[in-house]
C-alpha positions in Angstrom: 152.6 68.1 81.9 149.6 70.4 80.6 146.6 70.1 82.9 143.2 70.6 81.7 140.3 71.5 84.2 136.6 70.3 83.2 133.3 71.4 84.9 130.0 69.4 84.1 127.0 69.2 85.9 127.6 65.4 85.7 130.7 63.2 85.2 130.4 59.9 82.9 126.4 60.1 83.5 124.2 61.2 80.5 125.2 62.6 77.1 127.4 65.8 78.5 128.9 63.3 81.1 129.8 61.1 78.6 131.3 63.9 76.4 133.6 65.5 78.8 134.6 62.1 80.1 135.8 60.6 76.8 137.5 64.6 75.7 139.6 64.3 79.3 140.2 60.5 77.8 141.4 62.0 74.4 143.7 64.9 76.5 144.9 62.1 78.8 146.2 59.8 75.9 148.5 62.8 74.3 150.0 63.6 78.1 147.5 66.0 79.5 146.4 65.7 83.0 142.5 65.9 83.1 140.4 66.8 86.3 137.1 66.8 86.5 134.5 68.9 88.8 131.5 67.9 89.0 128.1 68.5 90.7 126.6 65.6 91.0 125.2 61.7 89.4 129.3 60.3 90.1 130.2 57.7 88.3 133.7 55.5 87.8 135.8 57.9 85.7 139.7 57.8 84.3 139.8 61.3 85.4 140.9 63.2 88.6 137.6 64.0 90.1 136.3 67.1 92.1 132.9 67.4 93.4 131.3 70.4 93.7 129.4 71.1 97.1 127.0 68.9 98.9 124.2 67.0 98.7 122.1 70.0 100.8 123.6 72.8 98.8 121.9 71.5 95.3 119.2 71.3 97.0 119.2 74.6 98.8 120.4 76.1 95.0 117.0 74.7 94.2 115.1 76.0 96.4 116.1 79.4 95.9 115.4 78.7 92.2 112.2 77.4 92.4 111.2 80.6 95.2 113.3 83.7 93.4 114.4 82.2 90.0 118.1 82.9 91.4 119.7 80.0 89.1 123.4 79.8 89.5 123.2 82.4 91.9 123.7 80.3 95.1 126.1 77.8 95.8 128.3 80.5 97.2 129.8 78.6 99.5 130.4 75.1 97.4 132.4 77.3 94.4 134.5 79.6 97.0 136.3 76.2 97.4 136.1 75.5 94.1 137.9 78.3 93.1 140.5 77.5 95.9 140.9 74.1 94.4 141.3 75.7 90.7 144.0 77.8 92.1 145.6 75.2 93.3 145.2 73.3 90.6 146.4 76.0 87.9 145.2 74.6 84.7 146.4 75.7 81.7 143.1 75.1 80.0 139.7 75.4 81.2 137.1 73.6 79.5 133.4 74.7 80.6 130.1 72.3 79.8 127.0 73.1 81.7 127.5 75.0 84.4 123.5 75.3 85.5 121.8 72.0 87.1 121.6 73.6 91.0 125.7 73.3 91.7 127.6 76.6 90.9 127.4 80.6 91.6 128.1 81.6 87.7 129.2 85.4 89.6 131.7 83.6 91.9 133.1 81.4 89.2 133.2 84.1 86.1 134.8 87.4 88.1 137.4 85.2 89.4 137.8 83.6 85.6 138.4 87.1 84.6 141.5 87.5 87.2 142.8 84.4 86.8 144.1 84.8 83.7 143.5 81.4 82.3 142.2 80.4 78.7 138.7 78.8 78.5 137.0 77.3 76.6 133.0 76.4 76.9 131.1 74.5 75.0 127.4 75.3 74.7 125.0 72.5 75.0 122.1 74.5 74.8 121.2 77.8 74.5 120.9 78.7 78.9 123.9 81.4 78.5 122.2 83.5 76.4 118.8 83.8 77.4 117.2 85.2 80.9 115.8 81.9 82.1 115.2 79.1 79.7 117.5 76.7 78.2 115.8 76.4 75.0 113.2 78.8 73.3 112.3 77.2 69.9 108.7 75.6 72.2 107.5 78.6 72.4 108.8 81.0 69.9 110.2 83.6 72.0 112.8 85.7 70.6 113.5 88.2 73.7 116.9 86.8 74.0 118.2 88.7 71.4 117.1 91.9 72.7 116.4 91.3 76.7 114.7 88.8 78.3 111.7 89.8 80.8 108.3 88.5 81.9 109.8 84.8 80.6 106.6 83.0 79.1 108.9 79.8 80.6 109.5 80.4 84.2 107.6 77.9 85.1 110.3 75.1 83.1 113.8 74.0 83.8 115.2 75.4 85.8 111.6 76.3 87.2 110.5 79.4 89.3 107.1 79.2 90.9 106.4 82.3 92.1 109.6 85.6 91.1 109.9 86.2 87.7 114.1 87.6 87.7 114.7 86.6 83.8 115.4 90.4 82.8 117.8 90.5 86.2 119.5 87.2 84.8 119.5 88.0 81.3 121.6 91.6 82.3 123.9 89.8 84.7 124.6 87.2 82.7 125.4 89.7 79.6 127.8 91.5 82.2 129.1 88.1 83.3 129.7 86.3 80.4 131.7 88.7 78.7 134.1 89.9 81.4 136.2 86.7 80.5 139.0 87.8 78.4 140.2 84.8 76.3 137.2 82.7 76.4 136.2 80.6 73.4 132.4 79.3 72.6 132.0 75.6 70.9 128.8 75.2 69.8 128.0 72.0 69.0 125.9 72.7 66.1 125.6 74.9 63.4 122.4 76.2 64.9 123.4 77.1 68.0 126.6 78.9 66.1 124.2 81.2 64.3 122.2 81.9 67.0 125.3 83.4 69.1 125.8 85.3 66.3 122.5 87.8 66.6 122.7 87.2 71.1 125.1 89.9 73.4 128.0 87.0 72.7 128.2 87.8 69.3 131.8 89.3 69.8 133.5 85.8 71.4 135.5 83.5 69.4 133.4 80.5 68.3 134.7 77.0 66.9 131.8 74.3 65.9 132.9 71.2 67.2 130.2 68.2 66.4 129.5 65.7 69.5 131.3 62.5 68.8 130.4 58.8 70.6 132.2 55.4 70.9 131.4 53.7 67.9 133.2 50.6 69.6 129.8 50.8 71.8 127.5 52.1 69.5 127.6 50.0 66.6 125.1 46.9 64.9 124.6 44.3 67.7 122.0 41.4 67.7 118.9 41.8 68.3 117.0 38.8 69.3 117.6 39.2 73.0 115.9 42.6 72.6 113.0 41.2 70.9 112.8 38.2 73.0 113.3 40.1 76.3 110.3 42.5 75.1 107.9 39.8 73.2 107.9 41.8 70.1 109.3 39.2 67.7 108.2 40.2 64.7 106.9 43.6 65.0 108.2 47.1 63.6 109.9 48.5 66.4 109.8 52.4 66.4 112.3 54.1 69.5 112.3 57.1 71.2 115.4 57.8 73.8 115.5 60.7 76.4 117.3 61.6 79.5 114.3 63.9 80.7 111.1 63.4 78.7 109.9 66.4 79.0 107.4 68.1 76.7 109.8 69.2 74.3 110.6 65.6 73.6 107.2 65.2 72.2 105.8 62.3 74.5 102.4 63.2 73.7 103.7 63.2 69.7 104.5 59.0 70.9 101.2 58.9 72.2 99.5 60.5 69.3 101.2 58.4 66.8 100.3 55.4 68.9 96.9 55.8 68.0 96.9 55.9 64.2 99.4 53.3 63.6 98.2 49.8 63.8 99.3 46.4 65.7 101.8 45.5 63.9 104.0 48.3 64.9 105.2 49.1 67.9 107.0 51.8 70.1 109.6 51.4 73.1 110.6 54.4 75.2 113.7 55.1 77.2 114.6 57.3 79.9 110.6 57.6 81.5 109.8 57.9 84.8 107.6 55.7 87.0 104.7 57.5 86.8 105.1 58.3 83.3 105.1 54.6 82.7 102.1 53.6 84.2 100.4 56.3 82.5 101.4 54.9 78.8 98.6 53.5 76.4 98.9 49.9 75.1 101.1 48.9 73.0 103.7 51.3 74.4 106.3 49.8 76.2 108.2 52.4 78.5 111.5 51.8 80.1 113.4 53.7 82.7 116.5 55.7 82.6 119.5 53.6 81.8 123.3 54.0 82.3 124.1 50.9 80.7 125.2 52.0 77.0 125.5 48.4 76.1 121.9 48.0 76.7 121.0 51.3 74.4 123.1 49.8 71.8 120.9 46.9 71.9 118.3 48.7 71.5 118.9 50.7 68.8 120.3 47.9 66.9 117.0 46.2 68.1 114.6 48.5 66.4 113.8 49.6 62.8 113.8 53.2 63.3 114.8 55.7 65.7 111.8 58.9 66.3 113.2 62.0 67.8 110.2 64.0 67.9 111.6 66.5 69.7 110.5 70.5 69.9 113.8 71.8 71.3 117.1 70.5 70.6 121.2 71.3 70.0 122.8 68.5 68.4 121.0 65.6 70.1 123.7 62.4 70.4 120.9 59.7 69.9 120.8 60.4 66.7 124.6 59.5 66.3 123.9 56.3 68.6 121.2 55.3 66.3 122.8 55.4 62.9 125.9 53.8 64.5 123.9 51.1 65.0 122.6 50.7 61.6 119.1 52.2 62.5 117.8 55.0 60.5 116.4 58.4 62.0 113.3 60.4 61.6 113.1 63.5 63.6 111.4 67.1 63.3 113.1 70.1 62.1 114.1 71.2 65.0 117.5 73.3 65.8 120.7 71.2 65.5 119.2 67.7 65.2 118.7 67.2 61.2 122.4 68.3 60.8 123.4 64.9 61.4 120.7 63.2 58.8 121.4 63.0 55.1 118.9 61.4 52.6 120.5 58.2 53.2 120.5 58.0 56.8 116.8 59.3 57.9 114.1 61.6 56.9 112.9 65.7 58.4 109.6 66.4 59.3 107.8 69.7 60.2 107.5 69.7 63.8 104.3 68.4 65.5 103.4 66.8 61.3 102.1 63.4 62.7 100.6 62.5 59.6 104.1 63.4 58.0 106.1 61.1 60.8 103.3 58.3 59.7 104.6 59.0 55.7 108.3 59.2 56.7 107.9 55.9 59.1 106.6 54.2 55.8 108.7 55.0 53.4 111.6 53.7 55.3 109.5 50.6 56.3 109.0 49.8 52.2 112.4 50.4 51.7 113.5 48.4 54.7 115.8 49.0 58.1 119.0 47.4 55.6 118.3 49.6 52.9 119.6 52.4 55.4 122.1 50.4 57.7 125.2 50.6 56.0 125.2 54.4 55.5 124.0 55.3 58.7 127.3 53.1 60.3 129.4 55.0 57.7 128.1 58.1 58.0 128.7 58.3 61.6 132.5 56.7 61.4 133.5 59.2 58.6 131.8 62.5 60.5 131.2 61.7 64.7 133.6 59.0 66.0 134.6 60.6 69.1 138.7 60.2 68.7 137.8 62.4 65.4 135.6 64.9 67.1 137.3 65.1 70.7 140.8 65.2 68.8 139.4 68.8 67.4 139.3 70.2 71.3 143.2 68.9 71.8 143.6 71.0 68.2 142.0 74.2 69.8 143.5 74.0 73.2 147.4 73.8 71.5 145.9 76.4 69.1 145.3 78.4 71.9 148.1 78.1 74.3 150.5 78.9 71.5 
């Protein structure tokens, strides 16, 4: 039996939790064994799990982040026994996701990836491997990844540094690092991303675009009167905006803007916001925690008339799949990976920060109407991201690879 080893920052919880769930799933069903390490956020999973340190050494991992930007340079401890437990494990495959979030020493885990010997393969959720500091750069229009990251005009973001600047440190070890790995393979998930490896120092690795896939068994046209009833907006046109983190690169303050020009009868529900940023919203707002209950996204989206991702920064963003699987059309900037899933039929681009233009777009899809778009968003998404389809592709490069 061929065993594939994962590493995620999460297991089952958010959209790269989800993913690396559901591709150990996919190995599982053709005979693979699939273990999962993790660092954190455990959830009930098919797969063998490992977690990854304790509960004090993410936060200690923070700590020195926030005091020396040192990223993925502690957890010394937690992925030593990590790599004892790989060893013991002997994969034949393994499969990399995000490997910042507080939880693993990145020197630790690639030097002994470059003795071991074993094929890997890592897919890039964002752009953190390449650059210094930052996960994404697009918010600010830095380009010093593709040369050498220093004085990062970010440090102060995910993962933040308050006070030691290290980016051109990182940005030099992480060049050293990253290519030491001798049969390493890089999935972007977006076309985007894939041309942006092209001009950063991993330029030279093997790279396969594999689109994100979701359960369209989940994700697909539900009813929506309990939505509307449960909310008391029968009748309105429901605009949605979904985030794990909003941060400003989701453009909150783009929801809040747009709140203000658009009158009564529409009106806009937010998911994944914190307490505080809740009982900051204006009226007519309605704001909703964090939720792992996919049954109740699907609602939503099949609730609503049409999904907003105003977002600055962005891969290849898996609410936009969630939304047209349930039959609700998108609108989101030009930004990175996320129009890549959007045709003419299924949702409409605009210029990043264009309010005005999110206004025009919202429009036009309201005097057309949500069913004018709900069949081709649900087909759109079964012919091109249903996860067997998309998760199959990784089973295809992993024999590809061990042959």
């Amino acid at each position: 039996m061929k065993t594939l080893l994962q590493i995620n920052v999460v297991v089952n919880s958010g959209s790269t939790g989800r993913i690396t769930e559901e591709i150990g799933q996919t190995a599982m069903e053709q005979g693979w064994k699939n273990v999962i390490a993790f660092g954190r956020n455990q959830r009930p999973s098919q797969s063998e799990l490992i977690k990854i340190g304790k509960e004090w050494d993410i936060r200690v991992h923070g700590l020195q982040t926030r005091l020396f930007d040192r990223h993925g340079l502690a957890s010394k401890t937690a992925t030593k026994k990590l790599v004892q437990q790989i060893q013991k494990i002997n994969p034949d495959i393994i499969h990399l996701h995000n490997i910042h979030g507080y939880y693993l020493n990145i020197e630790i885990l690639f030097r002994f990836l470059k003795q071991a010997n074993i094929p890997v393969v890592w897919t890039l959720h964002d752009c953190w491997p390449i650059t210094g500091h930052c996960v994404y750069f697009d918010y600010v229009g830095c380009e010093k990844w593709r040369r050498q990251c220093s004085r990062c005009p970010q440090k102060t973001s995910y993962p933040a540094s308050y006070f030691i600047d290290r980016s051109n440190k990182n940005f030099k070890l992480k060049k050293e690092l990253f290519s030491l790995v001798p049969n390493l393979t890089l999935v972007p998930v977006s076309n985007w991303l894939a041309n942006i490896l092209k001009e950063s120092f991993l330029k030279n690795t093997p790279v396969k675009v594999i689109h994100n896939g979701i359960n369209t068994e989940i994700f697909r046209p539900v009813s929506n009167q309990v939505i509307r009833t449960k909310y008391n907006v029968k009748g309105k046109f429901i605009l949605l905006g979904v985030a794990s983190d909003w941060s400003p690169r989701k453009g909150l303050k783009d929801f809040i803007e747009l709140r203000k020009k658009l009158d009564s009868s529409y009106i806009i529900i937010l998911v994944g916001l914190s307490k505080k940023q809740i009982k900051n919203l204006p009226n007519k707002i309605i704001g909703i925690e964090k939720t792992n209950n996919i049954q109740q996204l699907a609602e939503l989206y099949s609730a609503s008339d049409v999904f907003l991702n105003p977002t600055y920064e962005d891969n290849f963003p898996t609410t936009n799949l969630e939304s047209m699987a349930c039959g609700t059309p998108v609108i989101t900037y030009k930004t990175g990976g996320s129009p890549e899933s959007i045709d003419q039929n299924t949702g409409m681009i605009v210029k990043k920060g264009d309010i005005n233009g999110l206004i025009l777009a919202i429009n036009q899809i309201k005097e057309k109407g949500k069913v004018f778009y709900t069949g081709t968003c649900v087909t759109r998404v079964h012919q091109l991201y249903k996860k067997e389809d998309r998760y199959q592709e990784y089973l295809t490069l992993y024999n590809s690879i061990l042959k």
